[in-house]
C-alpha positions as CSV (number, residue, x, y, z in Angstrom):
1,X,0.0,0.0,0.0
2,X,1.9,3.4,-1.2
3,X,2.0,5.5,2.1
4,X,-0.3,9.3,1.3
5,X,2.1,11.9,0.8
6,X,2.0,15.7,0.7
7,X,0.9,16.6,-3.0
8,X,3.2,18.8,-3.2
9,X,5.8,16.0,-2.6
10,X,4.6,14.0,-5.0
11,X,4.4,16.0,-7.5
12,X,8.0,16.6,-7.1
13,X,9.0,13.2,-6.6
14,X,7.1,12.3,-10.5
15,X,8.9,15.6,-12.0
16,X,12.3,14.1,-10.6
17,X,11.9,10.4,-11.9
18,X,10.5,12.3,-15.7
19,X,13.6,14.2,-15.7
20,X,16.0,11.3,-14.8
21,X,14.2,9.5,-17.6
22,X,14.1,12.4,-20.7
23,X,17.3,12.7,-19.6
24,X,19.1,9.7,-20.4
25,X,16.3,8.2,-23.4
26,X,14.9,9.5,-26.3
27,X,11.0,10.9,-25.9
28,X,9.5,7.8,-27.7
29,X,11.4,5.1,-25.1
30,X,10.6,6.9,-22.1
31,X,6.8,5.3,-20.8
32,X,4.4,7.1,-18.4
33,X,4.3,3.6,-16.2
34,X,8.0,3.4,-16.0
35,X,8.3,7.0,-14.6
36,X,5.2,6.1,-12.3
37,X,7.3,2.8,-11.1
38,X,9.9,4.9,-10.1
39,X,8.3,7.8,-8.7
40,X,6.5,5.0,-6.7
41,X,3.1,6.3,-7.6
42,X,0.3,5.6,-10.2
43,X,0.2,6.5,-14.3
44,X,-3.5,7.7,-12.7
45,X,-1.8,10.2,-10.0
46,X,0.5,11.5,-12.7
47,X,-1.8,11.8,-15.3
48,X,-4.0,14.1,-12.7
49,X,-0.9,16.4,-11.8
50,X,0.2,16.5,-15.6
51,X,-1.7,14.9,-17.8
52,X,-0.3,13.4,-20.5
53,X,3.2,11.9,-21.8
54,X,4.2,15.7,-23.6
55,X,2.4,18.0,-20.7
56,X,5.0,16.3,-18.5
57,X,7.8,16.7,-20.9
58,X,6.9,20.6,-20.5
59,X,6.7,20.5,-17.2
60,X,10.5,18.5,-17.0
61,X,11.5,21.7,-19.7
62,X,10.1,24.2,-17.2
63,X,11.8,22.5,-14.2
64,X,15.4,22.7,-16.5
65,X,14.8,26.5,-17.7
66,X,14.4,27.5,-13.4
67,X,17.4,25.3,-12.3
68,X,20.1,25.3,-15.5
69,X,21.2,29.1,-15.4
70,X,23.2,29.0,-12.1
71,X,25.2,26.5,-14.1
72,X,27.0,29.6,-15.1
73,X,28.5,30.5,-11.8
74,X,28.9,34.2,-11.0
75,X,30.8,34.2,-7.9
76,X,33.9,32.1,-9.2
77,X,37.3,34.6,-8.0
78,X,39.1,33.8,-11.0
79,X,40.6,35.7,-14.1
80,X,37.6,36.6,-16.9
81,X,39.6,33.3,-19.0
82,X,39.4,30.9,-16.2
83,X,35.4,32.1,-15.1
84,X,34.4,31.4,-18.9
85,X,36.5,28.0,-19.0
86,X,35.3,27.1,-15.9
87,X,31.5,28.0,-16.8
88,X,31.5,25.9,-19.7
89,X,33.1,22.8,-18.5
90,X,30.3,22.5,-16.2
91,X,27.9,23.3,-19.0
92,X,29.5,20.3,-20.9
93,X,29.4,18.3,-18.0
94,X,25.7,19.3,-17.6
95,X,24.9,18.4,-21.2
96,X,26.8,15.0,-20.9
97,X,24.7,14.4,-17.9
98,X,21.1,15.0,-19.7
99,X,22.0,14.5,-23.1
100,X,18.3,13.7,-24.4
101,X,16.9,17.0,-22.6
102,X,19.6,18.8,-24.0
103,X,18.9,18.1,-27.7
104,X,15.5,19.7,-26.8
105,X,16.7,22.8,-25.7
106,X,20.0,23.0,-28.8
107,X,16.8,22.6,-31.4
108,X,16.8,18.9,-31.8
109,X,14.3,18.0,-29.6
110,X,11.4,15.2,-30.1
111,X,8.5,17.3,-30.5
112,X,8.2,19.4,-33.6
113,X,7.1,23.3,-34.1
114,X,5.8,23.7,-30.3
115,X,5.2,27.4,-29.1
116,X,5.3,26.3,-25.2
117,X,8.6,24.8,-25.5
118,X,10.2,27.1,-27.7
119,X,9.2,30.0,-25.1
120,X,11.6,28.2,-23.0
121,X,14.2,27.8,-25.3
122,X,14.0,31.9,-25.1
123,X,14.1,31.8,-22.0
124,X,16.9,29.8,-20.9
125,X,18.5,32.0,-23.3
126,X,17.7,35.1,-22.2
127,X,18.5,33.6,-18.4
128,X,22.0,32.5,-19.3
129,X,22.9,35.4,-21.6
130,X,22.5,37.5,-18.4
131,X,24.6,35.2,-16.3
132,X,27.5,35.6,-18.7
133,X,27.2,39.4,-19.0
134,X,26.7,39.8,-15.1
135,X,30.5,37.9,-14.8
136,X,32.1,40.7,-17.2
137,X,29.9,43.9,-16.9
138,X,29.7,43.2,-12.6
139,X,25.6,44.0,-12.4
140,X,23.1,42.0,-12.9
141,X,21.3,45.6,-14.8
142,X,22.1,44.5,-17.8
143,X,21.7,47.2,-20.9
144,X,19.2,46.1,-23.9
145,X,21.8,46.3,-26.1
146,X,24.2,44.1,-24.1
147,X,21.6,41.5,-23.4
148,X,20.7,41.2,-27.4
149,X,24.4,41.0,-28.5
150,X,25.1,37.9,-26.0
151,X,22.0,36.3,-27.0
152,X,23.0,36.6,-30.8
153,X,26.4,34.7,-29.8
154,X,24.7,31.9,-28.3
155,X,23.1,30.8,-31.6
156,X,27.1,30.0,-32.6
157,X,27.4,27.8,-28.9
158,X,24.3,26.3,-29.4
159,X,25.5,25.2,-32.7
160,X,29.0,23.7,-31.8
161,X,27.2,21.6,-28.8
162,X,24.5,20.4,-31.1
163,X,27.3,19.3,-33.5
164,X,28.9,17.9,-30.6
165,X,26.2,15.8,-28.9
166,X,25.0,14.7,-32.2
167,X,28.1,13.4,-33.0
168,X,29.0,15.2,-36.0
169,X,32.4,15.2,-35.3
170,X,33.6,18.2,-32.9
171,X,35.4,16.5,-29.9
172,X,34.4,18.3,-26.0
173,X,37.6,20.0,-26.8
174,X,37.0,21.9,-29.5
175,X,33.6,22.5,-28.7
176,X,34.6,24.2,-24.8
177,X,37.3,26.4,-27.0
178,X,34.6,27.5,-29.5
179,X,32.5,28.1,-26.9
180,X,35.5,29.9,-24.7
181,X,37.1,31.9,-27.5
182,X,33.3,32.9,-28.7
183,X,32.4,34.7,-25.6
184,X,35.9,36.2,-24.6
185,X,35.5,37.7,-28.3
186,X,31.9,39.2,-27.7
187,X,33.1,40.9,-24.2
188,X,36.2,42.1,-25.5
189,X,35.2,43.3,-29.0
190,X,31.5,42.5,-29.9
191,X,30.3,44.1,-27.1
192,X,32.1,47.6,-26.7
193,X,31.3,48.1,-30.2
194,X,27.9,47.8,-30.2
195,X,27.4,49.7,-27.1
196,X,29.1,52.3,-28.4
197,X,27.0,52.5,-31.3
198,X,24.3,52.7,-29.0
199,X,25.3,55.6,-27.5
200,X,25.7,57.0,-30.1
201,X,21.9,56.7,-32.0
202,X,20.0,59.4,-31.5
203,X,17.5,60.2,-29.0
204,X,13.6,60.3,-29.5
């Protein structure tokens, strides 16, 4: 007999055991009574706090989108070259870890054209395009323009670790220095320019 819990702790325990399994299968071998067996509750109880197989999914994607961001650590005391190496090898390790959730959220995902999901692509974007300007502008007020120029550069990063997971050839090697070199090059160069040219447009 499954001992009543707190639905608020089971909920949680479900989301924990979908995650575990998007994670580590692809969408079609991952089965709402597997998930229930290890949640240790019923497809019935998960079907009432989700409902079905890709309303969980979303829910796993929203649960990824609030957690992933402090990935990018912004209280690391290390040179700017050693906080951006640093940063990504844990985002590699990160995507090693959840490989099939990953592919979601680098464009490769299971589920075709899907305006929920895709709002959370933008926003784990948005979220970490903040984190890396908060390491090299040292405020978390980041300017329009500043915010837009990083998110630009992460179409390039998500690239390289889409080639990369995918295998199409890029080792973890060359994907952290792409990743590296790409972001030193926006703070040092991308960026300054284009905030200067903001200043400089005229006001209205």
């Amino acid at each position: 007999m499954r001992r009543r819990l707190d639905p608020e702790v089971r909920r949680n325990q479900i989301l924990k055991a979908a995650t575990r399994a998007f994670a580590t299968r692809p969408y079609d071998d991952v089965h709402i009574d597997a998930i229930a067996r290890d949640a240790g509750a019923s497809r019935a109880l998960i079907n009432h706090y989700f409902g079905d197989k890709r309303r969980l999914y979303v829910a796993v994607a929203r649960e990824i989108v609030a957690r992933t961001p402090t990935v990018v650590r912004t209280d690391l005391d290390l040179s700017v070259e050693d906080t951006v190496a640093a940063n990504t090898s844990a985002w590699l390790d990160l995507i090693e870890a959840s490989r099939e959730t990953s592919l979601m959220f680098l464009g490769a995902g299971p589920i075709g054209h899907d305006p929920e999901l895709e709002a959370l692509q933008d926003e784990l974007r948005d979220r970490v395009s903040d984190r890396i300007l908060a390491n090299h502008l040292g405020t978390t007020d980041i300017p329009p323009a500043a915010h837009l120029t990083m998110r630009a550069a992460t179409g390039l990063m998500e690239r390289a670790l889409r080639d990369w997971v995918t295998g199409r050839g890029a080792t973890r090697e060359q994907t952290h220095t792409i990743i590296v070199q790409s972001i030193l090059a926006v703070v040092r160069h991308v960026l300054p320019a284009v905030l200067e040219t903001d200043t400089k447009a005229p006001t209205r």
